[in-house]
C-alpha positions as CSV (number, residue, x, y, z in Angstrom):
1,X,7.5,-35.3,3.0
2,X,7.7,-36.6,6.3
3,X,5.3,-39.9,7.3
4,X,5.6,-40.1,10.9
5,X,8.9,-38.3,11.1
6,X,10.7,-40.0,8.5
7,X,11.1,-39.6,5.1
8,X,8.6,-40.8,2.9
9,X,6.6,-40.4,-0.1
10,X,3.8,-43.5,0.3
11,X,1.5,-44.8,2.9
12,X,-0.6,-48.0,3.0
13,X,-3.6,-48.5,0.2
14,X,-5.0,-49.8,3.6
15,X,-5.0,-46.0,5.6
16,X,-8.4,-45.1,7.0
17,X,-7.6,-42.3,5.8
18,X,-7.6,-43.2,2.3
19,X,-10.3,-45.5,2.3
20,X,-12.8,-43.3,4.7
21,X,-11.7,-40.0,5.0
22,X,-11.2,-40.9,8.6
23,X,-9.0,-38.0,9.5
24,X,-8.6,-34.2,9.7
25,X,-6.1,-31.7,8.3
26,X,-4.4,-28.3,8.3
27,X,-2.9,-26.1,6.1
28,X,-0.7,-23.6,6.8
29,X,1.1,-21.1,5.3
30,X,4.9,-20.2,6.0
31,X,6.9,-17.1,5.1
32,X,10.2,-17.9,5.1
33,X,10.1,-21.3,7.4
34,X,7.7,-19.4,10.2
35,X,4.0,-20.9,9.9
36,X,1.6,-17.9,10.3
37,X,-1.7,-18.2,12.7
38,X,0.0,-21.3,13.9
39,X,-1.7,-21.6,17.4
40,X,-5.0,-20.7,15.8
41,X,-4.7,-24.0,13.7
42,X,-3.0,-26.4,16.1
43,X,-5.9,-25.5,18.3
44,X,-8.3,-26.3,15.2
45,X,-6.2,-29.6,14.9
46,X,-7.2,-30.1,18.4
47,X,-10.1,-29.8,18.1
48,X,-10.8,-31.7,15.3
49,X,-8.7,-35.2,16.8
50,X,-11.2,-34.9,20.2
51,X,-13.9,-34.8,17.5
52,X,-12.9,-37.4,15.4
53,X,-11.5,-39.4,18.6
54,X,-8.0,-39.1,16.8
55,X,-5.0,-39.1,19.2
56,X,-3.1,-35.5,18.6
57,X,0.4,-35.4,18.0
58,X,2.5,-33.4,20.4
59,X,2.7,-29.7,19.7
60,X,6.3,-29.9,20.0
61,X,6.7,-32.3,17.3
62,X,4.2,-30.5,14.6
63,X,6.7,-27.8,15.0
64,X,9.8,-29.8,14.3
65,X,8.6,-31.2,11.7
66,X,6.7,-28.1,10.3
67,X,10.4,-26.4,10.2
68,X,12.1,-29.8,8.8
69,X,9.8,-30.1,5.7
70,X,9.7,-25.6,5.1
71,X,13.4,-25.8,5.0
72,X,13.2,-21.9,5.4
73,X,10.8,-21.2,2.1
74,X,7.7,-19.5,1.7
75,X,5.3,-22.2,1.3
76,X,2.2,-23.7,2.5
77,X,2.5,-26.2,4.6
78,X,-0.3,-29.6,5.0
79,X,-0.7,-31.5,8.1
80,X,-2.5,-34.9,8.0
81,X,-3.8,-37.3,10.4
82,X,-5.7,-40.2,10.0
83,X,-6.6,-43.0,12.3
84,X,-3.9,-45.3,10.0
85,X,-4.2,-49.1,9.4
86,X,-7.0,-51.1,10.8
87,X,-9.0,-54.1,10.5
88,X,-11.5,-53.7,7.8
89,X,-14.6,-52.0,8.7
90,X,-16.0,-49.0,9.6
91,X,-16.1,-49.2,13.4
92,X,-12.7,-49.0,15.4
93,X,-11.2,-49.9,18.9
94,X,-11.4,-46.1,21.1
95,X,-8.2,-47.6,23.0
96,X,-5.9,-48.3,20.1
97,X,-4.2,-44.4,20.4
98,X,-1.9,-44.8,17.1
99,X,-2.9,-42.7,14.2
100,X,-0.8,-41.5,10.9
101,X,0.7,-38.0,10.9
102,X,1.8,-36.7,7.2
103,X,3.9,-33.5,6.9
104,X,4.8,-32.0,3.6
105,X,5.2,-28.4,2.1
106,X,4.0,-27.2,-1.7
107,X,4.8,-24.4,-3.2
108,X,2.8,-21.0,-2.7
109,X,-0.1,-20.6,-5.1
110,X,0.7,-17.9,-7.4
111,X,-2.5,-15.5,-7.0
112,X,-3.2,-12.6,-9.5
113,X,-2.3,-9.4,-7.9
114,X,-6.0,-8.1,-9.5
115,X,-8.0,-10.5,-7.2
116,X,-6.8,-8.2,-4.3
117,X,-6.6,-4.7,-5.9
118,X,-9.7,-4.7,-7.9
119,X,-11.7,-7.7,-5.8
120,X,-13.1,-10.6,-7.9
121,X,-16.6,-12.2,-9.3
122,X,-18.0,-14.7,-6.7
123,X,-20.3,-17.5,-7.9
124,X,-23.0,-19.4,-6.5
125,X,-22.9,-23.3,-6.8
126,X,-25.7,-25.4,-7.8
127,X,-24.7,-27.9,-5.2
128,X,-26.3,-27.9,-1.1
129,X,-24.2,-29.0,2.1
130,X,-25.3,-31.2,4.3
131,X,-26.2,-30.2,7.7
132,X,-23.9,-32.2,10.4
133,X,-23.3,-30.1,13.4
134,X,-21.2,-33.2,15.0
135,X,-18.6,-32.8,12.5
136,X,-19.4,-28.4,11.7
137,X,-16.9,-26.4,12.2
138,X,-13.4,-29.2,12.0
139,X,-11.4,-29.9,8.8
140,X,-12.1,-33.5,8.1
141,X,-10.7,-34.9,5.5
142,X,-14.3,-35.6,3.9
143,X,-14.0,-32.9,1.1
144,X,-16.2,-34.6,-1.5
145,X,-18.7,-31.9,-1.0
146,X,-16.8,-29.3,-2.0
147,X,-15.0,-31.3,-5.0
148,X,-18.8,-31.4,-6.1
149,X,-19.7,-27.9,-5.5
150,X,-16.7,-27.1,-8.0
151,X,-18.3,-28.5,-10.8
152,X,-19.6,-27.0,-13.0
153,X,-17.4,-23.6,-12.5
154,X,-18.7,-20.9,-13.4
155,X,-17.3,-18.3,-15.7
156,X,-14.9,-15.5,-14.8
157,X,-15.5,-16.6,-11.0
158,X,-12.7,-16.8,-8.8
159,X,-14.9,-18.3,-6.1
160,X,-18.0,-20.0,-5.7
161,X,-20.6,-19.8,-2.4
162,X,-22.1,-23.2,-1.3
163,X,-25.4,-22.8,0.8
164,X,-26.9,-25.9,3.0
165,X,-30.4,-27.5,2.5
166,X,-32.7,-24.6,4.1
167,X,-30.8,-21.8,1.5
168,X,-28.5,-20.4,4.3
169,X,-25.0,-19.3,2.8
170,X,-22.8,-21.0,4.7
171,X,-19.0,-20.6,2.8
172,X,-17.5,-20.6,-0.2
173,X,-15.3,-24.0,-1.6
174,X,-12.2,-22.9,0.1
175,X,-13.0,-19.9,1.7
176,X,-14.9,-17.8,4.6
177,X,-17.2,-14.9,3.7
178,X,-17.8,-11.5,5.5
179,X,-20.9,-8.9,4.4
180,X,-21.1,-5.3,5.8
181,X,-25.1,-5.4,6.0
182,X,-26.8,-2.1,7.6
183,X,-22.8,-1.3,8.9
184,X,-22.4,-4.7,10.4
185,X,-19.7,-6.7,9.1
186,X,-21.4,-10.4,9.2
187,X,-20.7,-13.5,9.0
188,X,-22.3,-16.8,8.3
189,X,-22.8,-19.6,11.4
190,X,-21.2,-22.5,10.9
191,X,-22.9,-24.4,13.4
192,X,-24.7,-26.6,11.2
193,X,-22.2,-26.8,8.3
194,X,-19.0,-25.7,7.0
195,X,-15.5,-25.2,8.4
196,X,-14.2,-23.1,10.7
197,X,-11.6,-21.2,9.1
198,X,-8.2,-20.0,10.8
199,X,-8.3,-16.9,9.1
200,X,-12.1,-16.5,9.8
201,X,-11.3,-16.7,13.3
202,X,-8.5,-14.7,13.5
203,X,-10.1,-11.8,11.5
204,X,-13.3,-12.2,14.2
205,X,-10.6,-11.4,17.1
206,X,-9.1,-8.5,15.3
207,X,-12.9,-7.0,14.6
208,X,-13.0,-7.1,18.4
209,X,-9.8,-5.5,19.0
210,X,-10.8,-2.8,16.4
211,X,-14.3,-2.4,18.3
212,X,-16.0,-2.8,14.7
213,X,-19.7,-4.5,15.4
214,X,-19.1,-8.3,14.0
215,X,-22.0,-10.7,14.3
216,X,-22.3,-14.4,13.2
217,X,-25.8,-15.7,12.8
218,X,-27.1,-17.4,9.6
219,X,-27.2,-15.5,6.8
220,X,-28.8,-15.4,3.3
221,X,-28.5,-14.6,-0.6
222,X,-31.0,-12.4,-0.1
223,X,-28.8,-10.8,3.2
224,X,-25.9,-10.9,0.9
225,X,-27.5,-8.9,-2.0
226,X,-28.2,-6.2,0.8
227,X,-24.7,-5.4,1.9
228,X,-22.6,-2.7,0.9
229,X,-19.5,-4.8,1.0
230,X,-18.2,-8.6,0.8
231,X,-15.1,-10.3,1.2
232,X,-13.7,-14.2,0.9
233,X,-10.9,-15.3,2.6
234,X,-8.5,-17.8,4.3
235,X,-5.6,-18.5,5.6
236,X,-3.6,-19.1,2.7
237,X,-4.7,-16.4,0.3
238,X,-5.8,-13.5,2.8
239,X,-8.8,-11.4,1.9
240,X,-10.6,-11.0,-1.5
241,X,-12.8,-8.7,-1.7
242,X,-16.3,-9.3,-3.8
243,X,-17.2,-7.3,-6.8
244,X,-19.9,-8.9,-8.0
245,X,-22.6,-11.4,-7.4
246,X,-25.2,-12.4,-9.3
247,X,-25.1,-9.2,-11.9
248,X,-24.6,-7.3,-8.6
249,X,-21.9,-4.9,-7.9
250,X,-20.5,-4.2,-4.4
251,X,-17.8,-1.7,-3.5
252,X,-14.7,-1.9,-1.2
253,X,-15.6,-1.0,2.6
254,X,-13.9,0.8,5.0
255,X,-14.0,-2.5,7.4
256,X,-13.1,-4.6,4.9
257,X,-10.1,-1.7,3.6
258,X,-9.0,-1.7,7.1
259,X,-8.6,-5.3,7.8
260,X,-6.6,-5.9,4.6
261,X,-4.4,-3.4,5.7
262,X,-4.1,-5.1,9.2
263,X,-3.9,-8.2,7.5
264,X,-0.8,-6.7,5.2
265,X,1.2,-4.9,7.8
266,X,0.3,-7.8,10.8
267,X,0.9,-10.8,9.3
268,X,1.9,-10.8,5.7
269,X,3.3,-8.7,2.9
270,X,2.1,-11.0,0.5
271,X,-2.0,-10.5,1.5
272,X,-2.3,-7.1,-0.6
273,X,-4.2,-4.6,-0.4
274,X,-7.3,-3.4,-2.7
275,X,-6.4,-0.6,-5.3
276,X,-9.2,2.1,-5.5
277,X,-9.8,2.6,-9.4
């Protein structure tokens, strides 16, 4: 773990961070040292520090430091800044520029092979997101929201959905979804709510490329339960396609066929690629 480019395992009970979530994070995974989608999330990182008024770290030292702490290793990869040590207090001084920059790798997750091949049972939690379009979209460290929609889990679900306050389905807990409504692959807005997510965006550019019809607008349960098709995903664990939701059964699409393909030949052996029965 690196804490400011050196070598530590601690910071200060006194970190904003700690204390207020005041900060934003990124995490990355790396096959064999080389972070994948890493512009897409340094550009989220920047975008997040001009939100949160956080000074960003030079690109060029993100990447020394991403290749110090991979060591060559698969692995995923978390990037931290917070706004560091200040006076006690919520409020802080726009023209102090230091903040705290944390660097460490973890081990990749080991996913079931079955989540991929045969696509999984997605949930629906009890709990509603706030609606904040200043902070929509960035990955703030403020994650208490999803920590609640976790609990309690569902059965047999590898995945749960979180709506907002009005009913609009706006991700799951750590994850993106896509539904191929009316041969449209859809998904949510997350101008209101939600995060961003790399592999969100980087799956909306290859759409494009593929000149398949993508749309984001805000979507419902009631949307969902008329598609033909959904899929989860993110950056770490690819795409997952959806078998079931509320005692509803969906299939495997075409779209969502082809991107997991595009996904497993562009980017990463390890995203596989659904098994038809």
């Amino acid at each position: 773990m690196l804490v400011n480019g050196e070598q530590a395992d601690t910071i200060s009970v006194q970190d904003r961070g700690l204390l207020y979530g005041d900060g934003i994070f990124e995490t990355i995974l790396c096959q064999q040292g080389i972070p994948l989608l890493l512009d897409l999330h340094l550009q989220r990182l920047q975008r997040g520090c001009q939100a949160l008024h956080l000074t960003q770290p030079a690109e060029t030292v993100l990447k020394q430091e991403i290749t110090s702490v991979a060591e060559g290793q698969d692995c995923v990869i978390k990037i931290i800044i917070t706004r560091g040590v200040r006076a006690r207090g919520y409020r802080f001084d726009q023209h102090d520029a230091t903040s705290q920059r944390i660097v460490y790798a973890s081990p990749c997750p080991e996913i079931p092979a079955a989540y991929y091949q045969q696509g999984i049972k997605l949930g629906v939690s009890d709990f509603r997101l706030a609606n904040n379009p200043q902070l929509a979209g960035i990955k703030h460290l403020n994650r208490l929201e999803q920590v609640m929609a976790c609990h309690p889990w569902p059965d047999d679900c590898a995945e749960v959905l979180t709506l907002d306050q009005h009913g609009r389905v706006i991700e799951g807990t750590m994850t993106n979804v896509f539904a191929d409504i009316d041969g449209i692959c859809c998904t949510p807005a997350l101008d209101q709510a939600g995060i961003n997510g790399v592999m969100r965006e980087w799956l909306i550019q290859q759409l494009a490329e593929l000149t398949i019809d993508c749309q984001i607008k805000p979507l419902t349960l009631t949307d969902l339960k008329r598609a033909s098709s959904l899929f989860v995903c993110n950056s770490v664990m690819g795409i997952w396609p959806v078998h079931t939701l509320q005692q509803q059964s969906y299939g495997c699409s075409a779209v969502t066929e082809k991107l997991m393909y595009h996904l497993n030949q562009h980017l990463s052996a390890r995203f596989l690629t659904f098994e038809h029965a």
